[in-house]
N, CA and C atoms of all chains as a GROMACS GRO file, in nm:
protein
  630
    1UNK      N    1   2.449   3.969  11.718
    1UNK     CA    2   2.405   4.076  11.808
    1UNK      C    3   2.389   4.210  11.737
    2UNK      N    4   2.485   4.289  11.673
    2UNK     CA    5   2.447   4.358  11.573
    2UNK      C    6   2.315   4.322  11.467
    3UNK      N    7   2.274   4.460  11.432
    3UNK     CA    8   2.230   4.474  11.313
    3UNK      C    9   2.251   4.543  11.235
    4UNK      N   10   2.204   4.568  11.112
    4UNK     CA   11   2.233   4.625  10.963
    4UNK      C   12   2.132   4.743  10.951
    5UNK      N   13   2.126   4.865  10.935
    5UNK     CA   14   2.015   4.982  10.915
    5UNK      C   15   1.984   4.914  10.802
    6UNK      N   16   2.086   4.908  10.690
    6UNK     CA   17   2.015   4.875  10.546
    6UNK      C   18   1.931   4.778  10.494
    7UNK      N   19   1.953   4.662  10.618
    7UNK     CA   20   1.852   4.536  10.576
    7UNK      C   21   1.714   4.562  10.532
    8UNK      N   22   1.675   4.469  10.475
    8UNK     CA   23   1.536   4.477  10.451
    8UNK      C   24   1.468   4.598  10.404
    9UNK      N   25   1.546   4.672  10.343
    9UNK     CA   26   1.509   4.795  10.280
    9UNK      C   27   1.451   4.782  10.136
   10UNK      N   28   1.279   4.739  10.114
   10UNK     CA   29   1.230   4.736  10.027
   10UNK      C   30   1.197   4.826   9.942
   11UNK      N   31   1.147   4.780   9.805
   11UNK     CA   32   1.174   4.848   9.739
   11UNK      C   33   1.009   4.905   9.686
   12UNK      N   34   0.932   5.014   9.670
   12UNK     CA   35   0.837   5.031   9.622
   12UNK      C   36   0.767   5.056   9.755
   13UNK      N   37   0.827   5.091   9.858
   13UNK     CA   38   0.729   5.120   9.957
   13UNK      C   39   0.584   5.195   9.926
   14UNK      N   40   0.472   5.191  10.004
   14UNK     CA   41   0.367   5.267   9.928
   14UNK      C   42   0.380   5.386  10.018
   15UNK      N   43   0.427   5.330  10.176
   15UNK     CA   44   0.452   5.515  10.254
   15UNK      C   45   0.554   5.469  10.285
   16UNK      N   46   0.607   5.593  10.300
   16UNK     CA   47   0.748   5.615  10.379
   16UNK      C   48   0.735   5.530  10.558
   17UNK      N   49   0.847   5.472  10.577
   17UNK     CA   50   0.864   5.385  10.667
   17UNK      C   51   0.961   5.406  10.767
   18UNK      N   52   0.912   5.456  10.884
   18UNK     CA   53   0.972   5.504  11.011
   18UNK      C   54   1.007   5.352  11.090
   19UNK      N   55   1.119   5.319  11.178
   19UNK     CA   56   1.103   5.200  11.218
   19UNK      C   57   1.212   5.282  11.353
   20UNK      N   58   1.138   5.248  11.494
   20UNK     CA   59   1.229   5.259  11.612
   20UNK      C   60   1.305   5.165  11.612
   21UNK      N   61   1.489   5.190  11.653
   21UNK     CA   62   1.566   5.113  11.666
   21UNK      C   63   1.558   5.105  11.852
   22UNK      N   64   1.580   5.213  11.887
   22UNK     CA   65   1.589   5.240  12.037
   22UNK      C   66   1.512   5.337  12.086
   23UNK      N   67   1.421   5.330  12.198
   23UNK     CA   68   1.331   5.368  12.280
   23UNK      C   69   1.369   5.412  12.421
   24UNK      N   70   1.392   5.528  12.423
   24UNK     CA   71   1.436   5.519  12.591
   24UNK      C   72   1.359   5.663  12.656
   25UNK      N   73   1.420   5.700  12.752
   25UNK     CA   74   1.331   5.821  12.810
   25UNK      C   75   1.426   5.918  12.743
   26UNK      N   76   1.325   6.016  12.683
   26UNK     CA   77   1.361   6.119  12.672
   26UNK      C   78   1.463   6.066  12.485
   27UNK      N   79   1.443   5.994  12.452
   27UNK     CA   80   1.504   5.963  12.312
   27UNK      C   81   1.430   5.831  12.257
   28UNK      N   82   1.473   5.850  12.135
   28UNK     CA   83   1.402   5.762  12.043
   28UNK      C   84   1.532   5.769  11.918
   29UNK      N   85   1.548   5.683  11.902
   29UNK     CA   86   1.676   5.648  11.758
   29UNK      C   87   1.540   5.566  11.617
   30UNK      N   88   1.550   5.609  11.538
   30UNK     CA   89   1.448   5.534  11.399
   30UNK      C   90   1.554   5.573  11.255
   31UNK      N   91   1.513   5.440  11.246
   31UNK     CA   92   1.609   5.426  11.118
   31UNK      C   93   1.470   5.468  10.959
   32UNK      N   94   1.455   5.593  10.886
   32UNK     CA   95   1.326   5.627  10.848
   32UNK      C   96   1.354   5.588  10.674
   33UNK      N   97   1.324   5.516  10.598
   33UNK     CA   98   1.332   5.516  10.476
   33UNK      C   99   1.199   5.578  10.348
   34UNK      N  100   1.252   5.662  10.295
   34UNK     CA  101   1.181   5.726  10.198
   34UNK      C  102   1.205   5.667  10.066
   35UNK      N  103   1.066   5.619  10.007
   35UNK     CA  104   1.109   5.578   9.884
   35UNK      C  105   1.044   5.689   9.793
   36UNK      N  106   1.105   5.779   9.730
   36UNK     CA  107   1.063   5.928   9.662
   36UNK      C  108   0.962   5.989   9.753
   37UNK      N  109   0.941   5.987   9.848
   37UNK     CA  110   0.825   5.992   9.923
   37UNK      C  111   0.871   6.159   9.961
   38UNK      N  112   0.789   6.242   9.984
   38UNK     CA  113   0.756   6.410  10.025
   38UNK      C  114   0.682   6.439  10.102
   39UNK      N  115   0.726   6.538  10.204
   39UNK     CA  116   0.576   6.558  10.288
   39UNK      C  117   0.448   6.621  10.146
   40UNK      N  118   0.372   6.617  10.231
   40UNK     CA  119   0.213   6.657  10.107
   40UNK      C  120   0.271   6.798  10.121
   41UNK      N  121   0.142   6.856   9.989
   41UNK     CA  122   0.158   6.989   9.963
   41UNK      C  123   0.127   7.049  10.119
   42UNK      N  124   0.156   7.190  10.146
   42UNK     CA  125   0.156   7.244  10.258
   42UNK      C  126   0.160   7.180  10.380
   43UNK      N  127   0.187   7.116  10.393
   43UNK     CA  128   0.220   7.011  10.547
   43UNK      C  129   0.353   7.058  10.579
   44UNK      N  130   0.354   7.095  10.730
   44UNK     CA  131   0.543   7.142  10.781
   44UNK      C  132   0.484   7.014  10.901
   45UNK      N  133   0.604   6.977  10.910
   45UNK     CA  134   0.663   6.917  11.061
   45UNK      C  135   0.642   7.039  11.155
   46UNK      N  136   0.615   6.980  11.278
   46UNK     CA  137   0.594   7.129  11.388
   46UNK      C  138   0.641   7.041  11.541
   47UNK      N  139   0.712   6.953  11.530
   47UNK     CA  140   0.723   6.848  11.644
   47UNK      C  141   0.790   6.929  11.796
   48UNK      N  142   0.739   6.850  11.915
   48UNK     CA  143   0.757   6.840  12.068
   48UNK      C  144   0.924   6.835  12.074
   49UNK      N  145   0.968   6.758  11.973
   49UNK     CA  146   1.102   6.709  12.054
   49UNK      C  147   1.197   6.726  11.942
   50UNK      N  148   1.326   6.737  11.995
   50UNK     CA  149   1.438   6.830  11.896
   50UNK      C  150   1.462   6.661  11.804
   51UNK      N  151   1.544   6.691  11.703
   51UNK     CA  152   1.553   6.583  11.582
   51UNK      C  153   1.697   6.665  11.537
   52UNK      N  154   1.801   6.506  11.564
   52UNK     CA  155   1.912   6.525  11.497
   52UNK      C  156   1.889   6.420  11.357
   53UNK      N  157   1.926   6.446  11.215
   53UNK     CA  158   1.878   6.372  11.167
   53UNK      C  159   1.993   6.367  11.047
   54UNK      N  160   2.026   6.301  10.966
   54UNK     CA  161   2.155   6.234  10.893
   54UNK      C  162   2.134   6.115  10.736
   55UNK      N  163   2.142   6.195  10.632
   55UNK     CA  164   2.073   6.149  10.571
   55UNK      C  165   2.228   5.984  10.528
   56UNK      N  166   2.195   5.866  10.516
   56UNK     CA  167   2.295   5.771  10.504
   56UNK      C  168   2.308   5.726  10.397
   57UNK      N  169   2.187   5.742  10.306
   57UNK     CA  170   2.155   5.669  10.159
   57UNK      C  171   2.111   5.774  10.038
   58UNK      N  172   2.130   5.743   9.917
   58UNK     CA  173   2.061   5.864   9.826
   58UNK      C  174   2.116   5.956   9.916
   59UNK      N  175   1.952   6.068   9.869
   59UNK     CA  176   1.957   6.201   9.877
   59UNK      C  177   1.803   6.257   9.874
   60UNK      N  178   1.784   6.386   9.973
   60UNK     CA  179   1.652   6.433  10.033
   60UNK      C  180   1.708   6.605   9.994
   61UNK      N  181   1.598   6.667  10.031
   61UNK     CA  182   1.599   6.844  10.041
   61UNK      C  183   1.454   6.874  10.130
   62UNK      N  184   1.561   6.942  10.195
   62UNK     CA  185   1.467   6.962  10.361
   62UNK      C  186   1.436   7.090  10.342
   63UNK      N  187   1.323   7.144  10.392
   63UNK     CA  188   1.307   7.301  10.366
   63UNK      C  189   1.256   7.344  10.519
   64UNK      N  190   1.270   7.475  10.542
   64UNK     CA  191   1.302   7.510  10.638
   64UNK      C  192   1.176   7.616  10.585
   65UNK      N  193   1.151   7.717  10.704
   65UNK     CA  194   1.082   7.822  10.655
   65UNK      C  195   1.163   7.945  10.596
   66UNK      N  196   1.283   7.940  10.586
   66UNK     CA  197   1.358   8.064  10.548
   66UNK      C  198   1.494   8.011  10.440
   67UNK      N  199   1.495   7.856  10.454
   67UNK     CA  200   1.589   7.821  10.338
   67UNK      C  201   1.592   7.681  10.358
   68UNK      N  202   1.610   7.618  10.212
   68UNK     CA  203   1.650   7.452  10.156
   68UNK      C  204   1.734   7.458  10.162
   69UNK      N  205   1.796   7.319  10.216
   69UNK     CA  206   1.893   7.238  10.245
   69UNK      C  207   1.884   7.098  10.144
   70UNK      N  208   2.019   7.103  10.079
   70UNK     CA  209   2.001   6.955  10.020
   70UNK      C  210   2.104   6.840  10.064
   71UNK      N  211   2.046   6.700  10.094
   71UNK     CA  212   2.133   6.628  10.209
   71UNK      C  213   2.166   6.519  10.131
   72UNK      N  214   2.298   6.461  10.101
   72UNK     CA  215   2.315   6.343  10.065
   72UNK      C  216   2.404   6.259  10.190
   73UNK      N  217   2.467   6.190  10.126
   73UNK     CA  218   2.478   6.062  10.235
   73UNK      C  219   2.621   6.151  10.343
   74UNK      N  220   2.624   6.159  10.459
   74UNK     CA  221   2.690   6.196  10.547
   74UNK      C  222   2.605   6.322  10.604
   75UNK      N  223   2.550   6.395  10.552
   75UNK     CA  224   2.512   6.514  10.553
   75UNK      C  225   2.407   6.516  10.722
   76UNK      N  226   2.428   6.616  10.788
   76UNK     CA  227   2.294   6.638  10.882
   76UNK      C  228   2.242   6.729  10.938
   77UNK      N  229   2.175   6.719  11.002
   77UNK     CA  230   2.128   6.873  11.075
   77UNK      C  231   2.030   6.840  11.187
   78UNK      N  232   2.045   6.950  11.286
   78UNK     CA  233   1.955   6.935  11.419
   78UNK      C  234   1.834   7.018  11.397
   79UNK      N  235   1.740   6.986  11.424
   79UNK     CA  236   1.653   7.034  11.415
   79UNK      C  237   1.605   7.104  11.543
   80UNK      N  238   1.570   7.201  11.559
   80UNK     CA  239   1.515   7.192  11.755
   80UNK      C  240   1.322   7.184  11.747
   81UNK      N  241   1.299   7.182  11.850
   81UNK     CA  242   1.170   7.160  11.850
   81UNK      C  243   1.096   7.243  11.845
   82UNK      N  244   1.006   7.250  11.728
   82UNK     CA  245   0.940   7.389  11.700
   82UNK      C  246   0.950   7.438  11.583
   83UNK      N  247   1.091   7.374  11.525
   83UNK     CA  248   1.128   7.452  11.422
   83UNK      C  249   1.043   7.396  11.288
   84UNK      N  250   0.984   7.420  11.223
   84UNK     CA  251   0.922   7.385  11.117
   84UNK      C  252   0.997   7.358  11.025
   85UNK      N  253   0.966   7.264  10.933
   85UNK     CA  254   1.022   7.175  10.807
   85UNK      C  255   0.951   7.092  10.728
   86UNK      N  256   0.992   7.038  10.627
   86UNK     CA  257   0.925   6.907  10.513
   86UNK      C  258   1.041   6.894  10.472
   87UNK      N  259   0.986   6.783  10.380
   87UNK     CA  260   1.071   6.724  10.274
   87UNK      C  261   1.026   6.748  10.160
   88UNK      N  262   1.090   6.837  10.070
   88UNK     CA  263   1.060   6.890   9.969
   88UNK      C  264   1.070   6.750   9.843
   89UNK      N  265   1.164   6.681   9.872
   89UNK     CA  266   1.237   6.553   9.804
   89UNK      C  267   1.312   6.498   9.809
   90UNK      N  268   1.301   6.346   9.764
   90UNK     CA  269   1.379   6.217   9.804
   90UNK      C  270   1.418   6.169   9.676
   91UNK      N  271   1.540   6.104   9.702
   91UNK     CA  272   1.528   6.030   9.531
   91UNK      C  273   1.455   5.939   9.476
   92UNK      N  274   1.402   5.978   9.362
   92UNK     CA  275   1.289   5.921   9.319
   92UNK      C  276   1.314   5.772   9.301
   93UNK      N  277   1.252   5.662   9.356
   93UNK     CA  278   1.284   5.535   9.294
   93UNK      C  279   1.370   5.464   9.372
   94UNK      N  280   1.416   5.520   9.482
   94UNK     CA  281   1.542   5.458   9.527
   94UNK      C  282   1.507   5.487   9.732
   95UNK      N  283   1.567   5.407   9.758
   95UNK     CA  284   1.507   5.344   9.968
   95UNK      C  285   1.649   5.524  10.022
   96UNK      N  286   1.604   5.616   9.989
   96UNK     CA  287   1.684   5.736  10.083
   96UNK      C  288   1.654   5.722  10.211
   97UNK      N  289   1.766   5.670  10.265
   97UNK     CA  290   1.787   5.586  10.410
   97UNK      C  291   1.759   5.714  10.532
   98UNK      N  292   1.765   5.757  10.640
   98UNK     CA  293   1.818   5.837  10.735
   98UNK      C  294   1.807   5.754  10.870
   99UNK      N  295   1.915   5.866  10.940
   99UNK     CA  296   1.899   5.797  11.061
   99UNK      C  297   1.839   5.927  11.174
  100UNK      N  298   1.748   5.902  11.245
  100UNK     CA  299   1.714   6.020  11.303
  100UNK      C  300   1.692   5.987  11.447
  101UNK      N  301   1.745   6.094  11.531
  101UNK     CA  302   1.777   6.051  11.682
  101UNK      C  303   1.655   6.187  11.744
  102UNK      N  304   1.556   6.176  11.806
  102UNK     CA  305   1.465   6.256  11.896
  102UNK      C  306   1.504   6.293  11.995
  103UNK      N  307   1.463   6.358  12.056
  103UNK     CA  308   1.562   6.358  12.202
  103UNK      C  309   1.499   6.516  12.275
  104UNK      N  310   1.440   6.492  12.372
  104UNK     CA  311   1.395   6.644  12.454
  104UNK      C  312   1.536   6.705  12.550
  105UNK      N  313   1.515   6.794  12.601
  105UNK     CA  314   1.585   6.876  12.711
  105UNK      C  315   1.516   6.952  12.808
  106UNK      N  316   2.401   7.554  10.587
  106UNK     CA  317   2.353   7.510  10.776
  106UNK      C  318   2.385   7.309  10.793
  107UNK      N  319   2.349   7.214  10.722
  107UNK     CA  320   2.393   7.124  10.752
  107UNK      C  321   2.575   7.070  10.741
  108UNK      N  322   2.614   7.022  10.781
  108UNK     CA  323   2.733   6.983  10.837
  108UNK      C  324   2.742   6.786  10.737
  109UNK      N  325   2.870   6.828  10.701
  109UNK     CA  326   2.893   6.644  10.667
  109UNK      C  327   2.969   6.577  10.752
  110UNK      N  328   2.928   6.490  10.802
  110UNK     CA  329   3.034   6.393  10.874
  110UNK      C  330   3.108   6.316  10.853
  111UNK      N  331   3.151   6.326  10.701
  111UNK     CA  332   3.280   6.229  10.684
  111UNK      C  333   3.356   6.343  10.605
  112UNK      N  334   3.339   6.505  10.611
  112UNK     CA  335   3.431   6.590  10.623
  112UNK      C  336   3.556   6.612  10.682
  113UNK      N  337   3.655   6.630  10.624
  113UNK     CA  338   3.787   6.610  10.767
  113UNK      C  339   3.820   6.511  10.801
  114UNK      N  340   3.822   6.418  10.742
  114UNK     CA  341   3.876   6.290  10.788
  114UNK      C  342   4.027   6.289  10.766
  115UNK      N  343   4.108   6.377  10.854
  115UNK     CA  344   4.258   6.328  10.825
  115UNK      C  345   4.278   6.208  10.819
  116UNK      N  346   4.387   6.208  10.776
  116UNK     CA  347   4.477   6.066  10.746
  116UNK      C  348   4.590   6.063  10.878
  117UNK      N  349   4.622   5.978  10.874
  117UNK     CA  350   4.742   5.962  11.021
  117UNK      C  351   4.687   6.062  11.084
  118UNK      N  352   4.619   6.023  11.191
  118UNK     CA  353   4.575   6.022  11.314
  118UNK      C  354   4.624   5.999  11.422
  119UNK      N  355   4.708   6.054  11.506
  119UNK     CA  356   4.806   6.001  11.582
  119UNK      C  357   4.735   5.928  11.678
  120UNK      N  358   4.594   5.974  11.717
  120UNK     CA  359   4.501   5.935  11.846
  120UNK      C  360   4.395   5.897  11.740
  121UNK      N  361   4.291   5.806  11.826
  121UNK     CA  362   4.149   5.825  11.786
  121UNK      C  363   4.088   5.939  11.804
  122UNK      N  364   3.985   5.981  11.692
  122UNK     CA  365   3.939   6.120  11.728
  122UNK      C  366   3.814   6.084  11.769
  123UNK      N  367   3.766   6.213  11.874
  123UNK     CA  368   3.608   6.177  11.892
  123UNK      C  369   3.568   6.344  11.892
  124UNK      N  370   3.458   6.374  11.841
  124UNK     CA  371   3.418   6.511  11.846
  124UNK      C  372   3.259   6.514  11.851
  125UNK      N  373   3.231   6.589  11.974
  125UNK     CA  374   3.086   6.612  11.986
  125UNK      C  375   3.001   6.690  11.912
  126UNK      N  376   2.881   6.602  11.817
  126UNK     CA  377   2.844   6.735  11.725
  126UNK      C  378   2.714   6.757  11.808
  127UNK      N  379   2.623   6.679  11.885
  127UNK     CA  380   2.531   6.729  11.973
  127UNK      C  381   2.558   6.685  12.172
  128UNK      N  382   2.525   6.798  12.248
  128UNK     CA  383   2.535   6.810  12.330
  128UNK      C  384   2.461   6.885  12.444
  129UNK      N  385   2.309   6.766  12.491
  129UNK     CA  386   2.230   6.821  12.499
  129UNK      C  387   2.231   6.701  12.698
  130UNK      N  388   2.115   6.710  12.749
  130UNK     CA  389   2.097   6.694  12.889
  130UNK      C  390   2.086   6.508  12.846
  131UNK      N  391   2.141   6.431  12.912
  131UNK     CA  392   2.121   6.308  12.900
  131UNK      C  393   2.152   6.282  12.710
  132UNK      N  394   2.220   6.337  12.659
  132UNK     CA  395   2.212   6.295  12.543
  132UNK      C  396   2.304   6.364  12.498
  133UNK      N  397   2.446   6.254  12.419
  133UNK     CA  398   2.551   6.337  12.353
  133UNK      C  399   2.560   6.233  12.213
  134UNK      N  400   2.593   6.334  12.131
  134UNK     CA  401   2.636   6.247  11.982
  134UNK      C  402   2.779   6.297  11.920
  135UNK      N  403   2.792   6.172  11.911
  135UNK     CA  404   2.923   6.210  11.853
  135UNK      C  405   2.994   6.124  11.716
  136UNK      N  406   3.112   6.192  11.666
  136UNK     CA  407   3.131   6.092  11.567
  136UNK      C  408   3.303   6.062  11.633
  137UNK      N  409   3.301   5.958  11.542
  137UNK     CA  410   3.449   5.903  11.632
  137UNK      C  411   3.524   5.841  11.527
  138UNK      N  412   3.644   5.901  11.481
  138UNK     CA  413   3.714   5.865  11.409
  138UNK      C  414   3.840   5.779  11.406
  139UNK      N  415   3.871   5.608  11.405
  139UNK     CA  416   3.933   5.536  11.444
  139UNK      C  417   4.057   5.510  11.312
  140UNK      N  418   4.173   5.517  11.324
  140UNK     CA  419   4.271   5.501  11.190
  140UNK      C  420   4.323   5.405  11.195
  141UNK      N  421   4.254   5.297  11.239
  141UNK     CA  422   4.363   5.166  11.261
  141UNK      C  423   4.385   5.175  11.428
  142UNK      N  424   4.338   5.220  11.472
  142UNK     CA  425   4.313   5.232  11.630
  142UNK      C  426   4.242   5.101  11.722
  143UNK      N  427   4.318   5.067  11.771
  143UNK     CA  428   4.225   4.951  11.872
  143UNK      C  429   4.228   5.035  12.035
  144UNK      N  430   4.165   4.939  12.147
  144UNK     CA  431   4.175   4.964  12.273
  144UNK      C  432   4.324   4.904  12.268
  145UNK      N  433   4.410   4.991  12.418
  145UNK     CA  434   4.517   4.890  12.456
  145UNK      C  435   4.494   4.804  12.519
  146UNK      N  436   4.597   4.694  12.520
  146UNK     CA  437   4.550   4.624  12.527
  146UNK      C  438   4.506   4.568  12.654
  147UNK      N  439   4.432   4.458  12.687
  147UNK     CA  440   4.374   4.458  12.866
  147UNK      C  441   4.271   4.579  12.919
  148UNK      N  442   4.274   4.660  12.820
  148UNK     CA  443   4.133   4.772  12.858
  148UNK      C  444   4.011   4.750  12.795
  149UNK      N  445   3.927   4.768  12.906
  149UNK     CA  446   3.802   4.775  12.858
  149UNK      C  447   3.685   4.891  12.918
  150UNK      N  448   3.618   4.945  12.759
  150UNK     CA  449   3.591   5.073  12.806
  150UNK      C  450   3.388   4.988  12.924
  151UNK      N  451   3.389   5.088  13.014
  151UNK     CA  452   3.283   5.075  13.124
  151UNK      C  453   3.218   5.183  13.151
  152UNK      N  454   3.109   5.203  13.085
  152UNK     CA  455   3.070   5.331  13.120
  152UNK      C  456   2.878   5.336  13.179
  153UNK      N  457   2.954   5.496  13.185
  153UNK     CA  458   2.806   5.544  13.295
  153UNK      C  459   2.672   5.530  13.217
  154UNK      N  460   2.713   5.526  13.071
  154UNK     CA  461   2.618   5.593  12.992
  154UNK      C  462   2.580   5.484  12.874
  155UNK      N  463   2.444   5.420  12.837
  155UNK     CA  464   2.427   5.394  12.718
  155UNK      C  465   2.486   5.413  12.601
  156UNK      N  466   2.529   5.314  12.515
  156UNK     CA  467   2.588   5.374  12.381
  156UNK      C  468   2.517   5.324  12.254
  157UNK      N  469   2.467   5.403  12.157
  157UNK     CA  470   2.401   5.307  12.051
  157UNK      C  471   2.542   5.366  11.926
  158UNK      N  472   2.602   5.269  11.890
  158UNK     CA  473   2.708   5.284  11.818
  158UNK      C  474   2.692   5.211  11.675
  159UNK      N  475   2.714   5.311  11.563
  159UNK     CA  476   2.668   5.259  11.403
  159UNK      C  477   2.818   5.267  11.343
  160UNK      N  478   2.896   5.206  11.261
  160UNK     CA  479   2.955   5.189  11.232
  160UNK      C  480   2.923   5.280  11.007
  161UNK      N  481   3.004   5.388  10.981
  161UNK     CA  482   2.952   5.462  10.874
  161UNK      C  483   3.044   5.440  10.770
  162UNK      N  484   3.189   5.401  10.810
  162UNK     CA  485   3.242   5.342  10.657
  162UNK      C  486   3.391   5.279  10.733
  163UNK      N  487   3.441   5.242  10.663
  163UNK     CA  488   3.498   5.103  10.693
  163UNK      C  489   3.481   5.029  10.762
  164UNK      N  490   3.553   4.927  10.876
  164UNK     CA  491   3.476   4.854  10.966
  164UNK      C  492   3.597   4.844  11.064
  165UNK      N  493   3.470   4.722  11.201
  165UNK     CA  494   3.582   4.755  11.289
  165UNK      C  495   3.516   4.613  11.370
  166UNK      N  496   3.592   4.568  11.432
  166UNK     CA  497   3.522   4.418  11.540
  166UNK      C  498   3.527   4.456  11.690
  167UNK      N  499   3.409   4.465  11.741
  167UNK     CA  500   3.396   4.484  11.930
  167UNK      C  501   3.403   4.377  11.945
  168UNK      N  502   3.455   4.411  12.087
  168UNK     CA  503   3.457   4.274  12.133
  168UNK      C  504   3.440   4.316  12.302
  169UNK      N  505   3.251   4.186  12.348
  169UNK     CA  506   3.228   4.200  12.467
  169UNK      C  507   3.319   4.099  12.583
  170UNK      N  508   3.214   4.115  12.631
  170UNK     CA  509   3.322   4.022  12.758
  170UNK      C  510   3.299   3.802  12.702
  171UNK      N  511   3.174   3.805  12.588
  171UNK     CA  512   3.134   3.666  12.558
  171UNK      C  513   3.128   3.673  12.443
  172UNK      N  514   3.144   3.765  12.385
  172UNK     CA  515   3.131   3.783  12.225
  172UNK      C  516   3.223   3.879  12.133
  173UNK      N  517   3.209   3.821  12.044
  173UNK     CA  518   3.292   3.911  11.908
  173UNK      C  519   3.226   3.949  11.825
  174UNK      N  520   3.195   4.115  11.763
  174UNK     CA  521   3.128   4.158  11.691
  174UNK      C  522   3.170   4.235  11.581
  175UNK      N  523   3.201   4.151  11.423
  175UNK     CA  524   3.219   4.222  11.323
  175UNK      C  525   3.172   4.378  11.273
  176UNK      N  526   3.169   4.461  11.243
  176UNK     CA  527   3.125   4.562  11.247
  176UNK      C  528   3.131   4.672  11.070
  177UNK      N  529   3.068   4.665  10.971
  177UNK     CA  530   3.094   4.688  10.848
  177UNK      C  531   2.998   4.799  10.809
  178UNK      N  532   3.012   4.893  10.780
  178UNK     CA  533   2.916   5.023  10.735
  178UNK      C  534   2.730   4.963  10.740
  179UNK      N  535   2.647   5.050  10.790
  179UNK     CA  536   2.555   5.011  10.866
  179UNK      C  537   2.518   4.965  10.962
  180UNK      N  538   2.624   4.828  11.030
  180UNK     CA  539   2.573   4.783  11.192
  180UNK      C  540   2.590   4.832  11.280
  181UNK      N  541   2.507   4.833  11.359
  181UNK     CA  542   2.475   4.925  11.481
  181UNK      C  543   2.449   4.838  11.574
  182UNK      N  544   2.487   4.851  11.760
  182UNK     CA  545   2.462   4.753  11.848
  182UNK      C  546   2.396   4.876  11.966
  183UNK      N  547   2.414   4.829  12.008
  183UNK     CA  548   2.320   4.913  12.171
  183UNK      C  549   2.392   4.884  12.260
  184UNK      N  550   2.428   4.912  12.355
  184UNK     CA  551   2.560   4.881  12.450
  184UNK      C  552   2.508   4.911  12.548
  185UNK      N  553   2.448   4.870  12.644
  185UNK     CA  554   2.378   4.930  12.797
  185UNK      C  555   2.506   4.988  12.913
  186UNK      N  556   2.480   5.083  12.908
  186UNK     CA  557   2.547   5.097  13.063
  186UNK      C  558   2.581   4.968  13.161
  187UNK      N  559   2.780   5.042  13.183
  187UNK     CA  560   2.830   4.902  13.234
  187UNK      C  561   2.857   4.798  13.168
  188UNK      N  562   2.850   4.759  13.032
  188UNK     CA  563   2.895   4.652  12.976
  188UNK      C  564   3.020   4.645  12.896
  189UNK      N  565   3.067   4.573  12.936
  189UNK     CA  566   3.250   4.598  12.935
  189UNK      C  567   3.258   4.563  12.818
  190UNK      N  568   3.321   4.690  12.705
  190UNK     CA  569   3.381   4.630  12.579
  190UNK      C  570   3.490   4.679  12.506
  191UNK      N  571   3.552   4.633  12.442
  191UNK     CA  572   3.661   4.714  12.368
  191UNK      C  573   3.660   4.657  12.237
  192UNK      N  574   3.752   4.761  12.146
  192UNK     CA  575   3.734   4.778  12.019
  192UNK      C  576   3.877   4.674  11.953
  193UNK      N  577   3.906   4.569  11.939
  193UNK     CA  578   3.983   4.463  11.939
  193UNK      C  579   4.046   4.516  11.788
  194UNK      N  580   3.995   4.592  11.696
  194UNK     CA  581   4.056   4.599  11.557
  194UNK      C  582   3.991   4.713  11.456
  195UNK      N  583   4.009   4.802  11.399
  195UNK     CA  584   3.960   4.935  11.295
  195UNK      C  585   4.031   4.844  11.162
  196UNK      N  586   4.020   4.854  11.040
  196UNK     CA  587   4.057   4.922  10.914
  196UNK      C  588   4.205   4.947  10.930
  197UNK      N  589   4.330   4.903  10.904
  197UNK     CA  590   4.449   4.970  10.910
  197UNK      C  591   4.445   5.068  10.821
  198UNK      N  592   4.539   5.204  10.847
  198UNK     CA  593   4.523   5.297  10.744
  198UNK      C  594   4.444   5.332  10.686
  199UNK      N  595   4.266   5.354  10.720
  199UNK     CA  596   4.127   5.387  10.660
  199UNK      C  597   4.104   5.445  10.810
  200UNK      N  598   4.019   5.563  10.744
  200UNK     CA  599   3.930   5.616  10.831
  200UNK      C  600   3.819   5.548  10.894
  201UNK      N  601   3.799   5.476  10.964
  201UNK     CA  602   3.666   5.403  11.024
  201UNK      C  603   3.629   5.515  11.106
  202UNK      N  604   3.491   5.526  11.058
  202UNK     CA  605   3.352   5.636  11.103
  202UNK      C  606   3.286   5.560  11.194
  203UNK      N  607   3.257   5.646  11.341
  203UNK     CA  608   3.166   5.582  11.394
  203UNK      C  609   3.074   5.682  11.388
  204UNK      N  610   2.952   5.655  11.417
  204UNK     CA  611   2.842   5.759  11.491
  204UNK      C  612   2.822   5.653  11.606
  205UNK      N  613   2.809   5.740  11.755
  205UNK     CA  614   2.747   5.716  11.850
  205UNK      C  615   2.700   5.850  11.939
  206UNK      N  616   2.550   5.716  11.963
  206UNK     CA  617   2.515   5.825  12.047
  206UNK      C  618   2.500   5.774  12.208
  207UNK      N  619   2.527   5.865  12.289
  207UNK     CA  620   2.558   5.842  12.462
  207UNK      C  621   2.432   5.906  12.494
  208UNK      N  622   2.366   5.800  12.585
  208UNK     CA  623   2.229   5.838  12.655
  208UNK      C  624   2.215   5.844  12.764
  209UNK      N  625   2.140   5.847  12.880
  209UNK     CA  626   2.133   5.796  13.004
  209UNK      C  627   1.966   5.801  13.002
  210UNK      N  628   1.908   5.696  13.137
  210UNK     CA  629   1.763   5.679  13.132
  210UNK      C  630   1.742   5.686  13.238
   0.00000   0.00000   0.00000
């Protein structure tokens, strides 16, 4: 009945790989694996719905419009909606796991 | 600005800890810190609220009303509202990490 976030965590992804665990109103749980993967040059996140997000594997650096954050495994942060961000970087070569929960108000 | 969640993990724990790090409308997250902690015994927790519960370092075995569920860093189950379960065994003397998150739909 359980499952494993880490399963099937391949290696050489060509994009970064979002996968919904749970779907409900008003939330969404996705287990997102980055393999060195970055948002593109000038691209911010600008999303509808707030993002608690937790990096579980490796290590990422989130940028904000006013300051970087660097996240390794335990590490997290809420995002609210609106707030702009990327991913500056993931570890290169390696499945940097997160777990990220959506969720409006 | 980000926060670690396996920060603070006392040792001897007299209680299980649970502490809310988001707390938003239909949606709470929390992490829950078990030291060798089970349910007592003949209880079983029943609740109002969805639980999607990940298990982040040591382990721990649920147990539903038809099943027994090992539980080892990464597995995660979904628990619907109303489904009677308790936590039959933690890690003696280890911090067992949960993340859960409480929903309603």
């Amino acid at each position: 009945m359980p499952s494993n976030i880490f399963v099937d965590l391949l290696s050489h992804l060509p994009e970064e790989l979002a996968q919904t665990l749970i779907s409900a109103d008003n939330l969404r749980i996705q287990r997102i694996v980055s393999h060195g993967h970055a948002s593109p040059e000038g691209f911010w996140y600008d999303q509808d719905q707030h993002e608690w997000v937790m990096v579980l594997k490796w290590a990422a650096r989130l940028r904000f419009e006013n300051v970087t954050v660097e996240m390794s495994p335990g590490y997290f942060v809420n995002i609210p909606a609106d707030k702009k961000h990327r991913v500056e970087w993931t570890t290169p070569d390696e499945p940097t796991s997160w777990l990220a929960v959506f969720y409006t108000t």
